[in-house]
Phi, psi and omega in degrees: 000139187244092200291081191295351193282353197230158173248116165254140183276106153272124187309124150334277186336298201273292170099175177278351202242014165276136201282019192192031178340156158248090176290100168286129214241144141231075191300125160329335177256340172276321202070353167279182199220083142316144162240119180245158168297234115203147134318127175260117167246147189227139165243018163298343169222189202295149185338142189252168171273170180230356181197104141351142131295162168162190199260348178293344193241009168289147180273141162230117182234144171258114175293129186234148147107013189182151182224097221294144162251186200294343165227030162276318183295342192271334174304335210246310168300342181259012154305106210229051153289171167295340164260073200269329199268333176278354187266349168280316201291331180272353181294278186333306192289345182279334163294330187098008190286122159214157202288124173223115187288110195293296155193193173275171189287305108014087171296327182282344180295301186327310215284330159324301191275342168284339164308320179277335158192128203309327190262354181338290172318327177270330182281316188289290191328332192284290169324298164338258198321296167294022168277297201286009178205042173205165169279016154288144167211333174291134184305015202260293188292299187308293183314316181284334166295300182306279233308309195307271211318325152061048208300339223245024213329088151309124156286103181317319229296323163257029137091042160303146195228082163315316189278323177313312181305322191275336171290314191306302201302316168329286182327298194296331171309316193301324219259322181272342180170343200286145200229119209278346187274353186249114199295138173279105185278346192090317189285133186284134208278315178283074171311355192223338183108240219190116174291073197278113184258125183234157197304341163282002190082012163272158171215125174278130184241101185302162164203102193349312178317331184265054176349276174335284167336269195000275203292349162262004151296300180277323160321346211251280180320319179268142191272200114254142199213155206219116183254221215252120161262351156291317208269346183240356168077084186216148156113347200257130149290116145307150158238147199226116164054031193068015194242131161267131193263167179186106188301091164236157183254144169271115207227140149257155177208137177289189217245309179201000000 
């Protein structure tokens, strides 16, 4: 989206290749000259993230329903196909095994997202999983796949669309600041939105103001992406107190 109604300004001093540029916006109907922050995301190279990996952003399931012994779980962790974590996840299930999701490996990531909304965590975790154990990874499909399924049962009935809406606002915390490693003030690091630089070298320009657009620029735009599971500790059945565990991680990446 091009927003022709506003002129935005880049200061010299900061420039575009600063991780936090400033822009003086002047909408035509007000006339006044904010100085706002912005996001930089470039599509000049390969796609960026929009939410990092890390061991901050692993899902923790507890395996229920089946009782591994030390070499069936070590026969299922060394399934080292290209798919490898769905293909652990359907062995198990082919076991009688099935996943119920405890919390994040992060406690302050966890407390983030019930700050942004109480069910968060369970609505992304539904979503996780079924990125590592379905052929979906765009969030548009992953989000229409949670709502049918309607695990958290929203009363429906006049077609409220709970999951989308609660996902959108996540998106937009994340895109504006939210950190998983970092207790969440709310307050946004992009005070002004978000700078799309495409691959011809135009840049589009988001704005908070225009919410709406924003959050459906980003819900439109974005993936589930399968980072390194060696390197964030993921993908492995575990034991714990005698109860088995089983990791997955979230990563977002726009789609292009």
């Amino acid at each position: 989206m091009r927003d022709s109604s506003e002129k935005p300004t880049a200061r010299h001093e900061r420039g575009l290749v600063a991780d936090s540029p400033t822009l003086v916006v002047t909408p035509k109907k007000t006339n006044q000259q904010p100085t706002l922050g912005f996001s930089i995301k470039s599509q000049l190279g390969s796609p960026s993230t929009l939410l990092n990996a890390g061991k901050t952003t692993n899902f923790i399931f507890k395996l229920e329903g089946t009782e591994l012994s030390a070499r069936e779980i070590e026969q299922i962790n060394s399934i080292a196909t290209r798919s490898k974590i769905m293909d652990r996840i359907s062995r198990i299930q082919s076991k009688g095994g099935s996943f119920k999701f405890v919390k994040t490996v992060r406690q302050i990531f966890y407390n983030n997202l019930v700050l942004i909304d109480s069910l968060l965590p369970q609505i992304l975790s539904q979503i996780v999983f079924d990125f590592y154990s379905s052929e979906y990874s765009y969030l548009t499909d992953l989000v229409n796949q949670t709502s049918e399924k309607n695990p958290l049962n929203f009363d429906v009935e006049n077609e409220h669309k709970f999951y989308e809406y609660k996902i959108k606002r996540f998106l937009t915390d994340v895109a504006l600041g939210m950190m998983p490693s970092t207790v969440w003030s709310e307050k946004y690091d992009a005070t002004g939105g978000y700078l799309i630089i495409k691959e011809n070298g135009d840049v589009l320009c988001y704005h908070i103001y225009n919410r709406n657009e924003f959050e459906d620029y980003l819900l439109n735009n974005t993936k589930l992406d399968t980072a390194s599971s060696s390197r964030h500790g993921f993908g492995k059945i575990y034991k714990e107190n005698n109860e088995l565990y089983f990791n997955l991680n979230l990563q977002i990446r726009f789609t292009k």
